[in-house]
TORKOL-4160 file (C-alpha; in steps of 0.2 Angstrom, whole numbers, padded with zeros to 4 digits, m for minus):
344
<pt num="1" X="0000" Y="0000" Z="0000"/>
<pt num="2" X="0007" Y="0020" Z="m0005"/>
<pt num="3" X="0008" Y="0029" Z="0010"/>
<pt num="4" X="0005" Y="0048" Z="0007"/>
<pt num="5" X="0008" Y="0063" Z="0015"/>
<pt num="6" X="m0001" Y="0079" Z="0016"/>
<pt num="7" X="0007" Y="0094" Z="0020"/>
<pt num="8" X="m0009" Y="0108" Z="0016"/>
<pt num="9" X="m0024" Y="0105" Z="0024"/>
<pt num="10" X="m0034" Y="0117" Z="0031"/>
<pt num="11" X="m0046" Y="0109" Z="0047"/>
<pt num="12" X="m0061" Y="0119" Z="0043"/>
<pt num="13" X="m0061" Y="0112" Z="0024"/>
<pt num="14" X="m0057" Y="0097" Z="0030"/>
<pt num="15" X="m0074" Y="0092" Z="0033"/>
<pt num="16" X="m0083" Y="0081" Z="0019"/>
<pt num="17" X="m0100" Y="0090" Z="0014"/>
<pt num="18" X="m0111" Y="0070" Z="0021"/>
<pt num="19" X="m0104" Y="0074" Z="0036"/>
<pt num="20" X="m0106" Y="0093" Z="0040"/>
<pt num="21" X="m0125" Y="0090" Z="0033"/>
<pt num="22" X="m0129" Y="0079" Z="0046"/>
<pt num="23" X="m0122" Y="0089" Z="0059"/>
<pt num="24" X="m0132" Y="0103" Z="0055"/>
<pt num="25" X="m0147" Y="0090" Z="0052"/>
<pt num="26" X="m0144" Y="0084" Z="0072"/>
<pt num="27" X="m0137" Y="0098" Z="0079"/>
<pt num="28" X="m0141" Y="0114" Z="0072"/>
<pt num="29" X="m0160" Y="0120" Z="0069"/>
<pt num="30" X="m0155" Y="0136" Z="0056"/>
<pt num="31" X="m0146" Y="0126" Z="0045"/>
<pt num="32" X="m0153" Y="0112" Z="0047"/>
<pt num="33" X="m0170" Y="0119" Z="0040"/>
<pt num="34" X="m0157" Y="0131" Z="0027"/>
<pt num="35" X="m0151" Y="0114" Z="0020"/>
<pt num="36" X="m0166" Y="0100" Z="0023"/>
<pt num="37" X="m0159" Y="0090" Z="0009"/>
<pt num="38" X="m0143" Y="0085" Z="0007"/>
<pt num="39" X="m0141" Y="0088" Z="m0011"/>
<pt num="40" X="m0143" Y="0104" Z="m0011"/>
<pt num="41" X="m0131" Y="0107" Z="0002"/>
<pt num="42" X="m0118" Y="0098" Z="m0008"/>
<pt num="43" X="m0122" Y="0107" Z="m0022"/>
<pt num="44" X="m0121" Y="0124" Z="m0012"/>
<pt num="45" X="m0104" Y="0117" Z="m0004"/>
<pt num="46" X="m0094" Y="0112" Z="m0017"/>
<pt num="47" X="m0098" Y="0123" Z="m0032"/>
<pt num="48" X="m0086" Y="0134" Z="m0040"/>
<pt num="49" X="m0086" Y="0153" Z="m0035"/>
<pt num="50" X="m0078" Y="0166" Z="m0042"/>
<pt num="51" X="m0066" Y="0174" Z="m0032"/>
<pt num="52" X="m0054" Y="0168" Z="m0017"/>
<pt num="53" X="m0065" Y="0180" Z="m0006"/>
<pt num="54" X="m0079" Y="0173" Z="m0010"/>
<pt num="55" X="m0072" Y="0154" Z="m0009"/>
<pt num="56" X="m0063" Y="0157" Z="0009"/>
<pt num="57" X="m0081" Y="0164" Z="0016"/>
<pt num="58" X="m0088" Y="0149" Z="0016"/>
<pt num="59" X="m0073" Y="0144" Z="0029"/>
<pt num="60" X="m0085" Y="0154" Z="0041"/>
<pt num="61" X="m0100" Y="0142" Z="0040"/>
<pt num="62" X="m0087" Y="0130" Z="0045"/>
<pt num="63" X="m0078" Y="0139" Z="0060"/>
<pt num="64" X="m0096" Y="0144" Z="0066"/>
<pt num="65" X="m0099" Y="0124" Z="0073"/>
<pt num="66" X="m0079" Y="0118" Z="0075"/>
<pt num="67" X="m0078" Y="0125" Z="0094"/>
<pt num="68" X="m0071" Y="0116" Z="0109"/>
<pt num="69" X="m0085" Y="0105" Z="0112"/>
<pt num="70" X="m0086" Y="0100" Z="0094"/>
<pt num="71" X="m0068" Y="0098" Z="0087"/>
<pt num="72" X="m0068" Y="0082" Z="0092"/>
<pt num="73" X="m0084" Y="0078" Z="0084"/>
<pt num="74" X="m0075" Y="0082" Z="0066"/>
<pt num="75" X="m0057" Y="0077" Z="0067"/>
<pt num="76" X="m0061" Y="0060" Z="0071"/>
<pt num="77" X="m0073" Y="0057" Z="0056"/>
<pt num="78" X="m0057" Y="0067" Z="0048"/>
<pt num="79" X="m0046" Y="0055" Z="0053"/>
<pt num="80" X="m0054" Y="0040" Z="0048"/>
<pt num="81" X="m0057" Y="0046" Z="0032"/>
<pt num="82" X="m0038" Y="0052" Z="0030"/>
<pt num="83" X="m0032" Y="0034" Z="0034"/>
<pt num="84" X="m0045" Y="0023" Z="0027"/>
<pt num="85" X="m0048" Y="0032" Z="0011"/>
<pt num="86" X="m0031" Y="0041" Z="0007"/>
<pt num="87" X="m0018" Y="0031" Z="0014"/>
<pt num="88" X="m0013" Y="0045" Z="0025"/>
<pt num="89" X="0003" Y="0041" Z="0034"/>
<pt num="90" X="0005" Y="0059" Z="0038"/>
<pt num="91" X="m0005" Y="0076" Z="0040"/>
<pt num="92" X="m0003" Y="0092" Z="0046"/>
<pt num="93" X="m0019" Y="0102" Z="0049"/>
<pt num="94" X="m0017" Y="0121" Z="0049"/>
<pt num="95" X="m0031" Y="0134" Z="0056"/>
<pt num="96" X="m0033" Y="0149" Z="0066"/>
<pt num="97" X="m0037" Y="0144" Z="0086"/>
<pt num="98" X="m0043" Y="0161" Z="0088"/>
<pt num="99" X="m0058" Y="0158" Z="0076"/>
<pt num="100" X="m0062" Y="0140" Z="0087"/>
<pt num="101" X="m0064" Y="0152" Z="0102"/>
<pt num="102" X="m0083" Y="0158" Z="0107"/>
<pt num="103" X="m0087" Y="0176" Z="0098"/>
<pt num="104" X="m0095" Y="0183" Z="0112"/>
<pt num="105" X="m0079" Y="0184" Z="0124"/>
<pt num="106" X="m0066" Y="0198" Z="0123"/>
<pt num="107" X="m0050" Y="0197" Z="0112"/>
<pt num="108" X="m0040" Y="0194" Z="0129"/>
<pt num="109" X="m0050" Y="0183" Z="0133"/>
<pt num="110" X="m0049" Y="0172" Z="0118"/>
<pt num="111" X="m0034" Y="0173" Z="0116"/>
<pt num="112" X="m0033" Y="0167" Z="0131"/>
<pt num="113" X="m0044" Y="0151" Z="0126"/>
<pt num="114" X="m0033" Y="0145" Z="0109"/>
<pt num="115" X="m0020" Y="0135" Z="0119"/>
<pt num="116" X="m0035" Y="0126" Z="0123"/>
<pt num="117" X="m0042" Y="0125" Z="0107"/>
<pt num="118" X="m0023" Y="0117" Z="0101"/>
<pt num="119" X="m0025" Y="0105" Z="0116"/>
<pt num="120" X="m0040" Y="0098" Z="0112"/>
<pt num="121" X="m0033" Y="0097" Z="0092"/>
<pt num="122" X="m0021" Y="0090" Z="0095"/>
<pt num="123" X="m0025" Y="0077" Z="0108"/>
<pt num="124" X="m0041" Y="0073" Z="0095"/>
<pt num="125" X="m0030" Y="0070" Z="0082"/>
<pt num="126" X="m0022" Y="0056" Z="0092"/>
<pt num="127" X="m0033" Y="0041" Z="0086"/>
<pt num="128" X="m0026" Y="0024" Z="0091"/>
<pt num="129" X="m0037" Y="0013" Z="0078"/>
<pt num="130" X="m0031" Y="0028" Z="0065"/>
<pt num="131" X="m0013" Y="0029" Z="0066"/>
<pt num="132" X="m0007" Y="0043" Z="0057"/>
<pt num="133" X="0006" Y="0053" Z="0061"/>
<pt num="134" X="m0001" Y="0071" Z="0063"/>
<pt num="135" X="0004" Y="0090" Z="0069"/>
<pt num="136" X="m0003" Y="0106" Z="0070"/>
<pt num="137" X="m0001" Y="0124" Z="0061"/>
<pt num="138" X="m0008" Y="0139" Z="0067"/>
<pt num="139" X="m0012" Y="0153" Z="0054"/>
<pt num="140" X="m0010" Y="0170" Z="0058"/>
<pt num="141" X="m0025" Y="0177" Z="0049"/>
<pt num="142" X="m0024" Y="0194" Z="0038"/>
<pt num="143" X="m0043" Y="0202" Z="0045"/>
<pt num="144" X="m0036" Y="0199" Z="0060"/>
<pt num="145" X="m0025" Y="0213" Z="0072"/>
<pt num="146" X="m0009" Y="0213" Z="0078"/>
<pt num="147" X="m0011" Y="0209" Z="0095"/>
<pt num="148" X="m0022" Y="0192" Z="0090"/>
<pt num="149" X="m0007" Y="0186" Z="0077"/>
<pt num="150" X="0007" Y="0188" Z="0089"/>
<pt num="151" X="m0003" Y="0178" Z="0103"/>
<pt num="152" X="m0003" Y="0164" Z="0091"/>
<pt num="153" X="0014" Y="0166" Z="0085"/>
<pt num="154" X="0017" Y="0165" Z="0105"/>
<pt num="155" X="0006" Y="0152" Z="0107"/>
<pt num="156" X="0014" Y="0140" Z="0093"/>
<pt num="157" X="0032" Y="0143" Z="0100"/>
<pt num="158" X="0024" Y="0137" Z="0118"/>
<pt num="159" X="0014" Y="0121" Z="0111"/>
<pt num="160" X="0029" Y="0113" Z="0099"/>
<pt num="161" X="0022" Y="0098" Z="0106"/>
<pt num="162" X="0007" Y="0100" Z="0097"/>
<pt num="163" X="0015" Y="0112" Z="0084"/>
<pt num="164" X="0024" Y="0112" Z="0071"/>
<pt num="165" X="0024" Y="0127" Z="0062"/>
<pt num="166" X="0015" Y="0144" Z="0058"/>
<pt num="167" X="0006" Y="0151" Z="0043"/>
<pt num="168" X="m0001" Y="0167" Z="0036"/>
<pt num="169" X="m0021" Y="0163" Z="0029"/>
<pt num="170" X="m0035" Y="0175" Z="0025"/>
<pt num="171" X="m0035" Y="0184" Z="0010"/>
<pt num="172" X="m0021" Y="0188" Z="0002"/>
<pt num="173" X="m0026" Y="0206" Z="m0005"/>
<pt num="174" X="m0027" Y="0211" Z="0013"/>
<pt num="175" X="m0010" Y="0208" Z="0015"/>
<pt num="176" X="m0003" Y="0224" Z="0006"/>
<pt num="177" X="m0007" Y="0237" Z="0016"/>
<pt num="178" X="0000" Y="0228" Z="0031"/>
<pt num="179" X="0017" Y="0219" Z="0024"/>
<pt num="180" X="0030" Y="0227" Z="0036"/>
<pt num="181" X="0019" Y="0221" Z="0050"/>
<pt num="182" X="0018" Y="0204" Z="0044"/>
<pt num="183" X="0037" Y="0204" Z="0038"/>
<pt num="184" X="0039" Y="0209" Z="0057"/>
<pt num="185" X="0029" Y="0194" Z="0062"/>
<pt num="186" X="0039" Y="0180" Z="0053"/>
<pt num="187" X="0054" Y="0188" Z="0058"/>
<pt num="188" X="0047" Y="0187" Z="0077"/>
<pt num="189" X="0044" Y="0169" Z="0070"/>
<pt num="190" X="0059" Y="0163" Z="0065"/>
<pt num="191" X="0069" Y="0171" Z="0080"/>
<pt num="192" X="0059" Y="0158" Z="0093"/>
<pt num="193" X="0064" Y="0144" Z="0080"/>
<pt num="194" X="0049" Y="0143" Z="0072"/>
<pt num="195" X="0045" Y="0133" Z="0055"/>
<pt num="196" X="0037" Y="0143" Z="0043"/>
<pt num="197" X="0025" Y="0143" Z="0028"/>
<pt num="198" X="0011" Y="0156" Z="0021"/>
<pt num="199" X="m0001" Y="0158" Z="0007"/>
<pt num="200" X="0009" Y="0167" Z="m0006"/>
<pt num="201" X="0007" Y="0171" Z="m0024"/>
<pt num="202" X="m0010" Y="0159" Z="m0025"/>
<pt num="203" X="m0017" Y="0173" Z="m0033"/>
<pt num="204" X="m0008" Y="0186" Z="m0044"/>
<pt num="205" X="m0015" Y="0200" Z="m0031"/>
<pt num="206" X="m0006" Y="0189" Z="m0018"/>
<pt num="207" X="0012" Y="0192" Z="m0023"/>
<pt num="208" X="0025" Y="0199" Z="m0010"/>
<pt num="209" X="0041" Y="0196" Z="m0014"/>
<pt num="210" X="0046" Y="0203" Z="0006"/>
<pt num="211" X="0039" Y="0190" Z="0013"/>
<pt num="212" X="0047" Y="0176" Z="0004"/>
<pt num="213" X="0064" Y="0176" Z="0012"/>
<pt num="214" X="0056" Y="0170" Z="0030"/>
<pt num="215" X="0046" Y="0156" Z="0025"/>
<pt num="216" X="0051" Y="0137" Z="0024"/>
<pt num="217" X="0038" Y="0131" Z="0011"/>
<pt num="218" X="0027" Y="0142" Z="0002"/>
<pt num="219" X="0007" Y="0140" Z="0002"/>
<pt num="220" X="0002" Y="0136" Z="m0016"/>
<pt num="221" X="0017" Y="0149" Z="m0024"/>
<pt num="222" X="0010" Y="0146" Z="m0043"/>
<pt num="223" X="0011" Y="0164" Z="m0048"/>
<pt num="224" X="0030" Y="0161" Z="m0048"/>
<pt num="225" X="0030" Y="0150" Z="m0062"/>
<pt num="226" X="0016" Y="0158" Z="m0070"/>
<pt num="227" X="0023" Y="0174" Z="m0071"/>
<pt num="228" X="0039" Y="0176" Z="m0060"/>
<pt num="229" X="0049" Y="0162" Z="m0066"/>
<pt num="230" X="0064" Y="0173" Z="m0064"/>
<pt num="231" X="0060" Y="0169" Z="m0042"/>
<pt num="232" X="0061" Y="0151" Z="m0047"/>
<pt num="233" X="0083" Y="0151" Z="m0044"/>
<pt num="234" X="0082" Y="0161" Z="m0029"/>
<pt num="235" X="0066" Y="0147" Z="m0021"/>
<pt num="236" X="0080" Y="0134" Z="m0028"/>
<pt num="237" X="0093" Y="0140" Z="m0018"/>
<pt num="238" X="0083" Y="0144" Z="m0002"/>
<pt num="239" X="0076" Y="0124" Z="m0005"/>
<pt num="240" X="0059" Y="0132" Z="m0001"/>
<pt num="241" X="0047" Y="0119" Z="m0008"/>
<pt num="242" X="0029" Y="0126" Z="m0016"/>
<pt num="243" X="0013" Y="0117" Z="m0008"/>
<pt num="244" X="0002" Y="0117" Z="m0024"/>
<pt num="245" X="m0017" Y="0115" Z="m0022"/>
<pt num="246" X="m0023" Y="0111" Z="m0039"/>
<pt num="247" X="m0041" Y="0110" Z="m0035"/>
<pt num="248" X="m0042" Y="0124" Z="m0025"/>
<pt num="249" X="m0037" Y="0134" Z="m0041"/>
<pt num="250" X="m0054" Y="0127" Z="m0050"/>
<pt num="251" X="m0064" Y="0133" Z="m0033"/>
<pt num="252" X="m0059" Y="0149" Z="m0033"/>
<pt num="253" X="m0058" Y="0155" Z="m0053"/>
<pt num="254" X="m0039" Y="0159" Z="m0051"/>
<pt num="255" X="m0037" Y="0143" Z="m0065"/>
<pt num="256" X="m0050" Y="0140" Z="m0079"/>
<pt num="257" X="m0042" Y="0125" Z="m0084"/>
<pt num="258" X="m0030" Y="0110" Z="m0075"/>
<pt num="259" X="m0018" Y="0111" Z="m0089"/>
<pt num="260" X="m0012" Y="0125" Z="m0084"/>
<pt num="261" X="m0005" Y="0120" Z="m0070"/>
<pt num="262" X="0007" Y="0109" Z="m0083"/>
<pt num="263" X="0018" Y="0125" Z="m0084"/>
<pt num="264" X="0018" Y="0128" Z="m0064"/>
<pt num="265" X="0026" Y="0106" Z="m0065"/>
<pt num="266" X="0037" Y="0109" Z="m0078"/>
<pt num="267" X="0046" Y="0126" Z="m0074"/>
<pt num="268" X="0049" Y="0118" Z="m0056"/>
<pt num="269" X="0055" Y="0105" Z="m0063"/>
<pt num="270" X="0067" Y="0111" Z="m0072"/>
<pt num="271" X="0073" Y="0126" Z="m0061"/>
<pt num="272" X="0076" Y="0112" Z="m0046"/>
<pt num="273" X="0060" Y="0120" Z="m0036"/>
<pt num="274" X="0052" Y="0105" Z="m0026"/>
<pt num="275" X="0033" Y="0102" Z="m0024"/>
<pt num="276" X="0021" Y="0094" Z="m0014"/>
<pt num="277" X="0005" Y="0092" Z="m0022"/>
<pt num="278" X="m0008" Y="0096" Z="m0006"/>
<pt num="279" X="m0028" Y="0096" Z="m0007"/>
<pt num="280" X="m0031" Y="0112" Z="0004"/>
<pt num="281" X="m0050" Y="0108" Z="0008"/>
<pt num="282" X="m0053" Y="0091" Z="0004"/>
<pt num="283" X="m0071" Y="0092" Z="0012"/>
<pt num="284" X="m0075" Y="0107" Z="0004"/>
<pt num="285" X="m0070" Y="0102" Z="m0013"/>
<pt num="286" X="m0074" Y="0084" Z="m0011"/>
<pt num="287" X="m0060" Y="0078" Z="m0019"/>
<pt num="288" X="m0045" Y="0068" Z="m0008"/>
<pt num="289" X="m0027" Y="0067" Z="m0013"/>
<pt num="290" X="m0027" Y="0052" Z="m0020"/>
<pt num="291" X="m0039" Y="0060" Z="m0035"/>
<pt num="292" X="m0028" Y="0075" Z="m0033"/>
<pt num="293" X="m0014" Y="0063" Z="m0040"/>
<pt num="294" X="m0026" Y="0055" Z="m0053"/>
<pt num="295" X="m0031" Y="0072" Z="m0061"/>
<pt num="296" X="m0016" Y="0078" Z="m0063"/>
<pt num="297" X="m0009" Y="0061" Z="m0072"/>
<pt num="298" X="m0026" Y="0059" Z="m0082"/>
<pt num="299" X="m0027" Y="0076" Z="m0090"/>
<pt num="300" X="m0005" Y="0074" Z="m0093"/>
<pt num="301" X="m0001" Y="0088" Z="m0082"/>
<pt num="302" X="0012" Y="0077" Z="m0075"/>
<pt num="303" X="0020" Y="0060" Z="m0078"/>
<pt num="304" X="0021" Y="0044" Z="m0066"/>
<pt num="305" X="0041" Y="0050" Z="m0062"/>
<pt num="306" X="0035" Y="0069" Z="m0059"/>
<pt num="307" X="0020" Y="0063" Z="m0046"/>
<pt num="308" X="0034" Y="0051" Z="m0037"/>
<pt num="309" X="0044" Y="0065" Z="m0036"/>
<pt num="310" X="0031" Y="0076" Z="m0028"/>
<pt num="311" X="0026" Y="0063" Z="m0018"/>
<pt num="312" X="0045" Y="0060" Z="m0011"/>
<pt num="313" X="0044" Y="0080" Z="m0009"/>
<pt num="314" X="0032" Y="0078" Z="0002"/>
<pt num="315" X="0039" Y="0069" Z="0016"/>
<pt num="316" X="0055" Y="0076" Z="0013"/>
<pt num="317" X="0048" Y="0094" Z="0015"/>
<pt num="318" X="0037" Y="0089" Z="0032"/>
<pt num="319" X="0040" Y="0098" Z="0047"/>
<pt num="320" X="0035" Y="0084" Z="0058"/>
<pt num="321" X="0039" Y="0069" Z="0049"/>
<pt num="322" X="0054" Y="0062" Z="0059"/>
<pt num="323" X="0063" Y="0049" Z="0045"/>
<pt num="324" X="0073" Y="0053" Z="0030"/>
<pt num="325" X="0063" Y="0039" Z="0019"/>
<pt num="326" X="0044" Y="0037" Z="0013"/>
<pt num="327" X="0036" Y="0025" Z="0024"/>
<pt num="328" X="0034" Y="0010" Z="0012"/>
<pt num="329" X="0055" Y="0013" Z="0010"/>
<pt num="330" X="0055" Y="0010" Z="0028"/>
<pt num="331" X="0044" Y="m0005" Z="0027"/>
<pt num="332" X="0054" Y="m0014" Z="0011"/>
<pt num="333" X="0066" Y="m0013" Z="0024"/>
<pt num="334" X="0058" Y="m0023" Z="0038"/>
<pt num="335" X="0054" Y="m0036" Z="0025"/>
<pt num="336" X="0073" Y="m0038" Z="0017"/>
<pt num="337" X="0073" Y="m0058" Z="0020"/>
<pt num="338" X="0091" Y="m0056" Z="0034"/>
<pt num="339" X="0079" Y="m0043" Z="0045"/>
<pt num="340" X="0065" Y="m0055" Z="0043"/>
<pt num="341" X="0079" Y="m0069" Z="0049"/>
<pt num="342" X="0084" Y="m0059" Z="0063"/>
<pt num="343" X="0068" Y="m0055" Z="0069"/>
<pt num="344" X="0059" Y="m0073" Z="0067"/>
């Protein structure tokens, strides 16, 4: 059996659209009589929209029922699909604590609340019958203030037990008018030895080259190849590996077409720019990795020694995964007939 890693995931699109509908159907009266039939709701959740802001708000509907007394609810019927479905051997779920954290309390006081909300992540995500190996990121958030994104750069440096890196999410036009304090914050990040990614030239509104020296991997990064390939030597040199999405693209109208991610493949290829290929919000575009691999092989985006690479990319790029092999390398290994003497 191929064993996978996913290294972009985000928990609040994580959640298939079967099994948010029956929440709402059990647990939530509005919706529940907003959505009576579940066709409609798939229909609703899953369709193409036509802008990355438009896309990320339906994050909302999902961070309005993923609270403490929930989370666990979600990330084991995540789980379970991660392993039995994708092959998962290895995940890292990224979101922002501060949006788990009840509305109605102050900032302190949620802020207060996220090391919490990572506790009960974390330990959630810890699901003996489902053993895959699994850590947190926490996304700073571009609608949110200051005072908010450094509690959570604070909070990731204090949880590394649960933590394993920190991102920059929302929308990426926000980001403009507050670069230097964001450059500020990665800085901040990096000085409490901190692992680092962001979402970064998704979009071509998203594009700030400042930002690009302080991160480890880049979120999605496509615009580089698209229309920066002159970046591609410096993200080479910098081994920064790009965590492409290629659904996400179709979701959010930045892509008309697949095929035109062929050009993001082969001009990393060639310039020695690694990539894992990730499938951001699974539930939300019900489509695992698995089918993220397939696409891209059926409609020859990439070849079978290109997705092996991406695949070795991933594992290699993981901030958490603690070998320097793919699992199945580790278990052709165990079965080498002398280990099997030695053990027998």
């Amino acid at each position: 059996m191929t064993l996978y890693a996913e290294l972009h995931r985000h928990l609040g699109g994580s959640v298939v659209p079967r099994v948010l509908w029956r929440y709402f159907q059990r647990h939530h009266g509005e919706l529940r009589q907003k959505f009576p039939e579940y066709p409609d709701f798939e229909e609703f959740y899953t369709r193409e929209r036509n802008t990355l802001d438009e896309y990320l708000e339906l994050h909302t509907l999902v961070e309005s029922v993923q609270k403490a007394d929930t989370l666990p609810y979600f990330i084991y019927r995540l789980i379970r699909g991660a392993y039995i479905f994708e092959n998962l051997a290895y995940l890292e779920l990224r979101y922002t604590p501060y949006l788990r954290t009840p509305e109605e309390l102050s900032q302190s006081e949620r802020i207060d609340q996220m090391a919490q909300i990572v506790e009960i992540v974390g330990k959630a995500s810890r699901v003996s019958e489902y053993q895959i190996l699994t850590s947190q990121i926490l996304c700073m958030h571009s609608r949110l203030p200051y005072e908010v994104n450094k509690a959570i750069v604070d909070l990731a440096a204090q949880a590394k037990n649960y933590v394993c890196a920190v991102d920059l999410a929302g929308g990426d036009s926000q980001v403009a008018e507050r670069l230097d304090e964001f450059v500020g914050l990665y800085k901040y990040a990096r000085s409490l030895g901190l692992k680092t990614t962001g979402h970064l030239y998704e979009t071509k509104n998203g594009c700030y080259p400042e930002l690009l020296p302080y991160l480890m991997r880049i979120g999605h990064g496509i615009q580089i190849p698209l229309l920066y390939p002159e970046l591609l030597k410096e993200v080479a040199e910098r081994q920064q590996c790009l965590e492409v999405c290629p659904t996400t693209y179709l979701k959010t109208g930045t892509l008309d077409d697949l095929h035109q991610l062929k050009v993001v493949f082969d001009r990393c290829f060639e310039a020695g720019v690694d990539i894992a290929i990730c499938t951001d919000n699974a539930g939300l575009h019900n489509v695992r990795l698995p089918f993220e691999y397939e696409n891209l092989l059926t409609q020859d985006v990439i070849d079978f020694r290109q997705l092996q690479a991406c695949q070795d990319a991933a594992f290699r790029h993981a901030f958490a995964w603690p070998y320097d092999q793919r699992p199945e390398s580790l278990l052709t290994e165990l079965l080498q007939p002398e280990v099997l003497a030695v053990s027998s």
